[in-house]
C-alpha positions, 0 to 999 in steps of 0.5 A: 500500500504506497503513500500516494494511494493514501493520498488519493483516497483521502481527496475522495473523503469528507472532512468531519470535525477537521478530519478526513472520514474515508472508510474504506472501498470494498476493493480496499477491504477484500486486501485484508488477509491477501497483499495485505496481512490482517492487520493492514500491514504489506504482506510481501517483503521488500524489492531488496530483500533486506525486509522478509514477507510476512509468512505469519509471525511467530504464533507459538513459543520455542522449545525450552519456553519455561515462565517463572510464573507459570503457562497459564500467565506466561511472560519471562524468561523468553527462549530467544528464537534468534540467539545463534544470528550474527549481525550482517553489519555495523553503523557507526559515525564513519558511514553512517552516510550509506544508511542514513536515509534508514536512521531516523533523525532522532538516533542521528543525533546518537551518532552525532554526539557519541561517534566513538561509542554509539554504533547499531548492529544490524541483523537480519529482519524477522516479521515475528508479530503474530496475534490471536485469530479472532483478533484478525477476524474481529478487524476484517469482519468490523472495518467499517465501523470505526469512526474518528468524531470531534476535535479531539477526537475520539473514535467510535465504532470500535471494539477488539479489532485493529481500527483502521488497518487501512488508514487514511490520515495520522489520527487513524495511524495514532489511533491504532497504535493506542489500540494495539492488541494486547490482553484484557487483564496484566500485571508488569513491573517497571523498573526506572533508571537515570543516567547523568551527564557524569555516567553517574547511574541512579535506580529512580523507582520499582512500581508494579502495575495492574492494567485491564483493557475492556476494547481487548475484551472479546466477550464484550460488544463494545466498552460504553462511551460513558465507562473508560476502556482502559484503567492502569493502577500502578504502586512503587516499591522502591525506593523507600521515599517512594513505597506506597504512593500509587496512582490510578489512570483511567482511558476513554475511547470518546476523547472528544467528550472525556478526558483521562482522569487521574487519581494519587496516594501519597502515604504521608498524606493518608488520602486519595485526591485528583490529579489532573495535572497527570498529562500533556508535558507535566513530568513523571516523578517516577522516571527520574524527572525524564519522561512526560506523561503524553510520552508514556509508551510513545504517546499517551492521552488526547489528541487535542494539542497537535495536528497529526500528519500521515508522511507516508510508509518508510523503511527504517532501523528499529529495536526489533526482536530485542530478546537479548535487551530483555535479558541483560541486567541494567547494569550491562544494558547503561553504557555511560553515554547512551544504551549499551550497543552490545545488548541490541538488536536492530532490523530494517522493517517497514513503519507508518510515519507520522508528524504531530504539530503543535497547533497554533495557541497551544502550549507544549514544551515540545513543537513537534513529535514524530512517531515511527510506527511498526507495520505489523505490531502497530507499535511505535519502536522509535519516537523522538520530539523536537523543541521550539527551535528545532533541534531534537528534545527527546528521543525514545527507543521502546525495543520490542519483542514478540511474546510468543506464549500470548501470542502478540507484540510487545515494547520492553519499556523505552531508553529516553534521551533528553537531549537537551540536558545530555542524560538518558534513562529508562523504564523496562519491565523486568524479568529477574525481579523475585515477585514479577517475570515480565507481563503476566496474564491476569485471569480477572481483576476483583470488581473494585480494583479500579476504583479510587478507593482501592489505591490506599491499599494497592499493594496489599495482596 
């Protein structure tokens, strides 16, 4: 499916609410499963060869897959399917010229400060995203419902598919990235780190997080427009400063009539209050005082302070199949300067581009942010913003791997650079901690554990 297509099908739309509705042809839909996969992503490799077709993914785990907690809730240790590969070849500052076009702008800058130290070996590529069938049933069977309403805006139509696996503009590509399949019920651990300008490391924070996405539920119909679909209750373990405070945050399909909603709990203060200040460039204290809130797994929140633009398809370098990152301890993972090179696996696959700008009158510490969105996952493994002079304000990498055992696609967590301060960090789910081995499958949640009153006692279990 090539840009200008895009370009031709959204002539032919109509606008509503600043937003061009063009459901797609018949034509368009009978691709699904076809030239294309049944997520929307381009089925054949590329004309090089350096990007494989689709033949399925990876849809069951390996021999020697043992989870800590057990089959039926899955998650790590993961069996890497490519241990034994060796990289093809190496990036580094001195011929960075012959690939350039396939490094993003943001890792650009990586080169450019570090051209001693900062290097990415490139493997070969691996189209390893595979989900449940009916998840590929529900999106073929449903592609004509979906529907972007309002300025913000909010969508309508949806529930547990891939909204617009042939997508028009850039709100349709953010929303399926938002959107992206993962199971109904999980827990995680997020383990946080900072690195400072002197190499200096510092563990910021240990928070565990139950998460329940309804759109994901498939014995529902659809998540009503007056309930959040997505609840994300999170408390920290360490350090000491820090254990007890959690925080719940609530996610609404109809952005155009809801915003998220925020609560914390601070143990001293022995009450639960709202936090709306929990979006937009409000920083996480729980990051190290790096990352902001609409940068959480790339992008997170309502839509309504940019203008979203589809650039086009492109081919790029991405953390890909990083089953190694996952395993490295933290302290072989933070080279001084940058991520360890060592550690990461990088491959050449297909993305959907997409720029946000800040629209006239908004305030934002960031003008522009640039999404590098994952053909097959709809995950976004590279983002990176640019300041109001231009130059890059942060850079993300959220290294991904398939979770075989689930089966679907899944970030580790993200390296975040501030480049205007020279220091980096991270939030990765950890697979060592002695009470969380990476996401695990969560049967059901009790009925109140997304209510504010739960969170005085969210890390009584």
């Amino acid at each position: 499916m090539h840009y200008w297509r895009h370009c031709i099908a959204i002539a032919s739309g109509i606008l509503i609410g600043g937003h061009v509705m063009a459901t797609p042809t018949p034509e368009e839909a009978k691709q699904l499963g076809t030239t294309l996969t049944p997520v929307g992503a381009e089925k054949a490799g590329n004309k090089d060869g350096t990007i494989p077709a689709w033949d399925g993914g990876i849809c069951t785990p390996p021999a020697g897959y043992k989870p800590k907690m057990g089959a039926a809730a899955g998650g790590a240790p993961y069996v890497d399917p490519f241990a034994n590969e060796k990289p093809l070849y190496r990036i580094t500052a001195a011929n960075l010229s012959q690939y350039g076009d396939k490094v993003d702008a943001g890792t650009k800058e990586l080169f450019k400060r570090y051209p001693n130290t900062y290097v990415m070996d490139v493997y070969p590529s691996h189209r390893t995203a595979c989900m449940p069938k009916w998840v590929y049933e529900n999106t073929a069977k449903r592609i004509m419902n979906p529907k972007l309403i309002g300025s913000a805006p909010g969508i309508t139509g949806a529930h547990a598919q891939i909204p617009f696996p042939i997508p028009k503009n850039g709100y349709e590509v953010m929303w399926n990235m938002v959107l992206k399949w993962e199971p109904t019920n999980f827990r995680f651990g997020l383990d946080a780190g900072l690195m400072d300008a002197s190499g200096t490391f510092t563990r910021a924070s240990y928070q565990i997080a139950d998460t329940q996405n309804l759109y994901w539920d498939n014995t529902l119909t659809t998540v009503p427009e007056d309930r959040p679909y997505r609840n994300l209750l999170a408390w920290s373990k360490e350090p000491a400063s820090q254990a007890g405070l959690a925080q719940l945050r609530t996610t609404y399909l109809r952005q155009d009539l809801h915003e998220d909603v925020a609560w914390s709990y601070v143990p001293g203060q022995r009450r639960v209050r709202r936090a709306p200040e929990f979006t937009y460039d409000t920083v996480s204290t729980t990051s190290g005082g790096l990352l902001i809130f609409d940068e959480i797994n790339g992008w997170d929140g309502r839509m309504d302070k940019y203008d979203f633009k589809l650039v086009g398809k492109k081919e790029v370098y991405l953390p890909y199949n990083n089953y190694k990152a996952l395993a490295a301890p933290i302290e072989e993972a933070m080279a001084k300067d940058h991520e360890n090179p060592a550690v990461m696996r990088w491959e050449l696959h297909r993305v959907w581009m997409v720029e946000g700008t800040l629209k006239p009158g908004e305030r934002h510490i960031q003008q522009k942010k640039v999404f590098l969105i994952d053909e097959d996952s709809w995950m976004s493994p590279v983002y990176y913003a640019l300041d109001h002079s231009g130059k890059v304000h942060h850079l993300m990498h959220l290294p991904l791997i398939q979770e075989y055992e689930k089966p679907g696609p899944r970030t580790l967590g993200f390296i975040l650079y501030d480049m205007s301060r020279g220091i980096y960090g991270f939030q990765t789910k950890p697979q060592g901690r002695p009470d969380q081995y990476g996401v695990i499958t969560i049967d059901k949640f009790p009925q109140n554990r997304f209510l504010p009153d739960a969170l005085a006692g969210a890390g009584v279990r």
